[in-house]
C-alpha positions as CSV (number, residue, x, y, z in Angstrom):
1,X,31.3,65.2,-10.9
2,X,34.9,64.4,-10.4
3,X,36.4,66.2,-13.4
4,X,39.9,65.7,-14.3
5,X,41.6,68.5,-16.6
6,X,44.8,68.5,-18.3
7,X,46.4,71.8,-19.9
8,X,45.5,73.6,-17.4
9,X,48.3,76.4,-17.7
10,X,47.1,76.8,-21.5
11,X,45.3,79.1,-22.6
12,X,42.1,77.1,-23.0
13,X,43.1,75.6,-19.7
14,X,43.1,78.1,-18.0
15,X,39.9,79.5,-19.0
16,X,38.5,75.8,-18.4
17,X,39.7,75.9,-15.0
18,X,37.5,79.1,-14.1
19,X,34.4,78.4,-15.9
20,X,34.4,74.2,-15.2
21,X,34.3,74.7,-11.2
22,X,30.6,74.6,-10.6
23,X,30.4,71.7,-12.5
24,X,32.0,69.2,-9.7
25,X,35.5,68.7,-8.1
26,X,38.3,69.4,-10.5
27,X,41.7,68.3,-10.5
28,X,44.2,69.7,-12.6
29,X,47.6,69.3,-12.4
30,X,50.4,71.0,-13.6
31,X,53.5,69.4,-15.2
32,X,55.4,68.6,-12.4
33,X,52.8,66.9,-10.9
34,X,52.3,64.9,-14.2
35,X,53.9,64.3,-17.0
36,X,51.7,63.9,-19.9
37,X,54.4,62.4,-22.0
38,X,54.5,59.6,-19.7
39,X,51.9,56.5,-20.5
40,X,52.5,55.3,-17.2
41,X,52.5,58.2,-15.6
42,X,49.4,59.3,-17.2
43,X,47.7,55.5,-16.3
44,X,48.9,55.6,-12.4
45,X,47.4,59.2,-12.2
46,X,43.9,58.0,-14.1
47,X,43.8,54.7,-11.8
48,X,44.4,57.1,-8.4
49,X,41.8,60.0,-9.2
50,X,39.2,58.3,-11.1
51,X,38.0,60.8,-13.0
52,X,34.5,60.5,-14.6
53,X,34.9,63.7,-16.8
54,X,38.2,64.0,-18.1
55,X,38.7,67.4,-20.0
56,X,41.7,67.6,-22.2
57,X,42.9,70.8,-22.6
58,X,46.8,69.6,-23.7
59,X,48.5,69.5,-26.7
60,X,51.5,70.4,-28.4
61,X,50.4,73.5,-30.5
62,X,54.1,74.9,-31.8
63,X,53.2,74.0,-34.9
64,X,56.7,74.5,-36.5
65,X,58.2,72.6,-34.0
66,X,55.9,69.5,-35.0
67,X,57.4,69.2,-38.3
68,X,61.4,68.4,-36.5
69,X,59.7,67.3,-32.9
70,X,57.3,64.5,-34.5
71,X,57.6,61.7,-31.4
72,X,56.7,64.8,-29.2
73,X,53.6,65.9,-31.0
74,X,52.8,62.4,-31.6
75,X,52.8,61.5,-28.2
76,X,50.8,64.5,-27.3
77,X,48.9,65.2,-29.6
78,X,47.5,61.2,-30.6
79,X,49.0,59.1,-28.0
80,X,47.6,60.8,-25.4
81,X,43.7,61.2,-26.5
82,X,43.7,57.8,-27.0
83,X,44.7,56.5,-23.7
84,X,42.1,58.8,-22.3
85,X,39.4,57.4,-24.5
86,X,40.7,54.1,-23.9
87,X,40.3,54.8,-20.0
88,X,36.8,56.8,-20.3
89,X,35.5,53.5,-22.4
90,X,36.9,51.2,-19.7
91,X,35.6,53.2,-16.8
92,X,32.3,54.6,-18.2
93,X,33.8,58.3,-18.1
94,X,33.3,61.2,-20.4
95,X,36.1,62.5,-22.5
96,X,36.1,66.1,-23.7
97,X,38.6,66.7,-26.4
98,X,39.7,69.9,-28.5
99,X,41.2,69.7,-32.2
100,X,41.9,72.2,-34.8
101,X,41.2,73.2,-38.2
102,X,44.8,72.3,-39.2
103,X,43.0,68.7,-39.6
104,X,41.2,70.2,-43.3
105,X,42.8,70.0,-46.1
106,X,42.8,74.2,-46.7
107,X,41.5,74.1,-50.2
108,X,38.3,76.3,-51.3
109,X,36.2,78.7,-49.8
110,X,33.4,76.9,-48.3
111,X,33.4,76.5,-44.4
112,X,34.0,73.3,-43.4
113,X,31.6,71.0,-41.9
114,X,32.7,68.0,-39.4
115,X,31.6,65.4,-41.8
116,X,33.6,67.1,-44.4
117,X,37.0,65.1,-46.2
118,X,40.3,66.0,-43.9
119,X,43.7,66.7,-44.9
120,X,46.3,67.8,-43.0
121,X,49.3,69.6,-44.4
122,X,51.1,69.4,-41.7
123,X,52.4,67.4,-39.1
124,X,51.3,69.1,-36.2
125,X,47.4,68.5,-38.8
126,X,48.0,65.4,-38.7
127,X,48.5,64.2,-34.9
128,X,45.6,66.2,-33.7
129,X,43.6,64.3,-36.7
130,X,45.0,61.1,-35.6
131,X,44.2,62.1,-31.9
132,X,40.3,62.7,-33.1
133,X,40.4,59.3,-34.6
134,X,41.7,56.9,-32.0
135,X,38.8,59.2,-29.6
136,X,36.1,58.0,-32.0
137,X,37.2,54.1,-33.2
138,X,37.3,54.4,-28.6
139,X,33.7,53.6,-28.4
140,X,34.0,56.3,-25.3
141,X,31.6,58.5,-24.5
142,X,33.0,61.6,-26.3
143,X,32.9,65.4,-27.1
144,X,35.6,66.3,-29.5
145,X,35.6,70.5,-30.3
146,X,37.1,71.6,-33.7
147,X,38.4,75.2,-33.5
148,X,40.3,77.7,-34.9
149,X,43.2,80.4,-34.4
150,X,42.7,80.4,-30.5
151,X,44.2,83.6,-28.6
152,X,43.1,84.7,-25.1
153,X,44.3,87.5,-22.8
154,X,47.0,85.2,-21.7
155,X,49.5,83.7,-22.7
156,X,51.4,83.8,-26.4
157,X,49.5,84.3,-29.1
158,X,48.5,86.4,-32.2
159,X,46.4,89.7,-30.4
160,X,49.2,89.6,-27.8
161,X,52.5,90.1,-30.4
162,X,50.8,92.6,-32.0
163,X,49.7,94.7,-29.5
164,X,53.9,94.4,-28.8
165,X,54.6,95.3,-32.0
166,X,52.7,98.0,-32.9
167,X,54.7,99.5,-29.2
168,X,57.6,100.0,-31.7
169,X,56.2,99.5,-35.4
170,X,54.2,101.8,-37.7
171,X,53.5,99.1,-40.4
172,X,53.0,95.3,-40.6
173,X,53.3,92.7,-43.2
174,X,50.7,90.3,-42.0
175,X,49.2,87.6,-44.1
176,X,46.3,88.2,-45.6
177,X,45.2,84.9,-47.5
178,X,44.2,83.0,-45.2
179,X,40.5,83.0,-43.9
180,X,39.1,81.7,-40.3
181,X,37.4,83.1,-37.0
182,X,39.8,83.9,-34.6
183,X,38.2,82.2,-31.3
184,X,38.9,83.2,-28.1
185,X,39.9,80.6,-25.1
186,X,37.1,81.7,-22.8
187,X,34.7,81.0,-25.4
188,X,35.6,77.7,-25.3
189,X,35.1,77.5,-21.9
190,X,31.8,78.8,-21.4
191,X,30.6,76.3,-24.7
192,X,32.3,73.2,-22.9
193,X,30.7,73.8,-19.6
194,X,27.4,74.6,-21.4
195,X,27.6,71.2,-23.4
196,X,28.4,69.3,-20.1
197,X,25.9,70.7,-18.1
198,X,23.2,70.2,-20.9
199,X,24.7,66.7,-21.3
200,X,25.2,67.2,-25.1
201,X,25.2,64.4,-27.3
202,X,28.6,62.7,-28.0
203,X,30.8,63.6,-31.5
204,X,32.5,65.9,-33.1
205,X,31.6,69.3,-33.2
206,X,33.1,72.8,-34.5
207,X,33.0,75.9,-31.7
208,X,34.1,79.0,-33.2
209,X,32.9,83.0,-33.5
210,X,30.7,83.5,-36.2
211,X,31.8,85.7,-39.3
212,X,35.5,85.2,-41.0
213,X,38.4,87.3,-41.7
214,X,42.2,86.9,-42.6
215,X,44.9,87.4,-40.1
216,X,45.4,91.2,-41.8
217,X,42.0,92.2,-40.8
218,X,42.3,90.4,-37.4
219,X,45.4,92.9,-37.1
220,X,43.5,95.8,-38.2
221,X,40.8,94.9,-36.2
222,X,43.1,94.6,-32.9
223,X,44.7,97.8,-33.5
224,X,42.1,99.4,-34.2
225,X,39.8,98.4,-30.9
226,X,43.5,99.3,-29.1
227,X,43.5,103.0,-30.7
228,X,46.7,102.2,-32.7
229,X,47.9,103.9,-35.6
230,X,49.9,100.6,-36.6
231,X,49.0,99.8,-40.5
232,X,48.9,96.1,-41.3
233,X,49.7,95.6,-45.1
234,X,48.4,92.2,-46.9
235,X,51.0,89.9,-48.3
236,X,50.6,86.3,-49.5
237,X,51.0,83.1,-47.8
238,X,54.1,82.6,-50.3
239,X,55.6,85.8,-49.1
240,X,55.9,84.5,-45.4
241,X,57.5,80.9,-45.9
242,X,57.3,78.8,-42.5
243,X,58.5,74.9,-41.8
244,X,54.5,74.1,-41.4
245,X,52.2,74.8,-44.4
246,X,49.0,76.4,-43.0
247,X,45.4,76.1,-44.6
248,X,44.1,79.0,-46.6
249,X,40.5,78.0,-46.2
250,X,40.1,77.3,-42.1
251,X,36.2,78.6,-42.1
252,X,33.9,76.2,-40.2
253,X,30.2,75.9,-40.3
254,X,29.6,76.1,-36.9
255,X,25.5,75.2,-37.5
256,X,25.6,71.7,-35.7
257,X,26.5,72.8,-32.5
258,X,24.3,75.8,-32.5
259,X,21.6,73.7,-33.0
260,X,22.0,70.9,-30.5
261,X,22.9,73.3,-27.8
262,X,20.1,76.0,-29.3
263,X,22.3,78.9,-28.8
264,X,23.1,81.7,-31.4
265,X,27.7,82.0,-31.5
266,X,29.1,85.8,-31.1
267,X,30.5,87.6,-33.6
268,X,34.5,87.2,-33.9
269,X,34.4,91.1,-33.5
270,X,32.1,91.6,-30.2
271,X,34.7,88.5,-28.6
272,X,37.7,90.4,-29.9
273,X,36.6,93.6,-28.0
274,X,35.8,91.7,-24.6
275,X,39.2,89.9,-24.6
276,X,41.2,93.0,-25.5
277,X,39.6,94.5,-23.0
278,X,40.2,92.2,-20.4
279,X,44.0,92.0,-21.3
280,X,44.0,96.0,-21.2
281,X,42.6,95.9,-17.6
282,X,44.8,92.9,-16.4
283,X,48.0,95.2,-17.8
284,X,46.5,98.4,-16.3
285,X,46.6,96.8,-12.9
């Protein structure tokens, strides 16, 4: 396969990058090399590799941002999925695709399914929800990946600045009202190369752990595994204002995928514990 992957200094890049290679010939470049913003750009590089897996990794994720830096998360975020669907229909290629659970609307406590209502609260919900859309009115041979609160052992993210702050802290105020599974990047990986290789069937599925908490237990959980006596104290959603309203309710059934790939997800904990670990090594070294 001649795979094509965007995003590959991400986190979920990254991770792709390592796990995608037996798969075929990637080629993944890096900003300077291509500028995603760039329609032309984008359609040059499409028409001189000829990709017939393109794996789309990028997005804009500063979700704050979205809300002031809308023709940027546009772009990204919408724009882009569909010119690679419009390129994988036109050329017979397969598009892999990731969204998020910012797409829901937030509301209840039922996990999500993929054929459930959306409604985004944000902008940065919104793009990647029109970005899913313009993938499936495509007609293109498609895999599009719903998942949640994404951390690995690189790059920013939520397991990382706490580890930093409980260097310095002895308690946290860490939200504690909104529910997900916390899903690490090499997960992803090893599910996407796993559907490719198995040649699963096109649409939208969700890939996350198995289980729930709130971002206070994630906290507690993290220092915890780390030895840290750092206590993480609930507050509201309303007692940490931010430009981007987040869902309360991100849970996902992840039952679809399990089944047409016939595998059993981890537990958020036992993934938890691998990437920490991982991250502990890379630091020790």
């Amino acid at each position: 396969m001649n795979i094509l992957l965007l995003g590959k200094t991400g986190q979920v890049g990254f991770e792709l990058h390592r796990t995608l290679s037996p798969l075929g010939t990637i080629t993944a470049p890096v900003r300077e090399e291509l500028d995603l913003t760039n329609e032309q750009a984008v359609a040059y590089f499409l028409a001189q590799t000829q990709p017939n897996l393109i794996v789309n990794a990028a997005a804009w994720t500063a979700v704050d941002a979205a809300e002031t830096q809308q023709a940027e998360a546009q772009r990204l975020n919408a724009g882009l999925p569909k010119q690679l669907a419009e390129y994988a229909k036109a050329n017979n290629a397969r598009l892999v695709h990731y969204s998020s659970d910012y797409v829901y609307p937030g509301t209840g406590t039922t996990p999500w399914q993929e054929t459930s209502p959306t409604g985004p609260l944000s902008v940065y919900g919104q793009t990647k929800l029109e970005g899913d859309e313009a993938i499936q009115k495509s007609g293109a041979d498609h895999l599009i990946f719903r998942t949640s609160w994404v951390y690995s052992a690189r790059g920013n993210n939520f397991m990382k600045t706490m580890l930093r702050l409980a260097e310095s802290k002895t308690e946290l105020n860490i939200v504690a009202d909104q529910i997900g599974a916390p899903t690490p990047a090499r997960l992803i990986a090893q599910v996407t190369a796993l559907a490719i290789h198995s040649q699963l069937e096109a649409g939208l599925y969700h890939l996350a752990p198995t289980g729930e908490t709130s971002w206070q237990g994630f906290a507690q959980e993290i220092f915890r595994l780390a030895g840290k006596n750092t206590k993480a104290n609930p507050i509201p959603t309303s007692d940490y204002p931010t430009p981007a309203t987040r869902p309360l309710n991100s849970r996902m059934d992840v039952t679809r995928l399990q089944q047409a790939l016939n595998i059993q997800l981890p537990d958020w904990q036992s993934q938890l514990a691998l990437t920490l670990n991982e991250y502990l090594e890379e630091i020790c070294h």
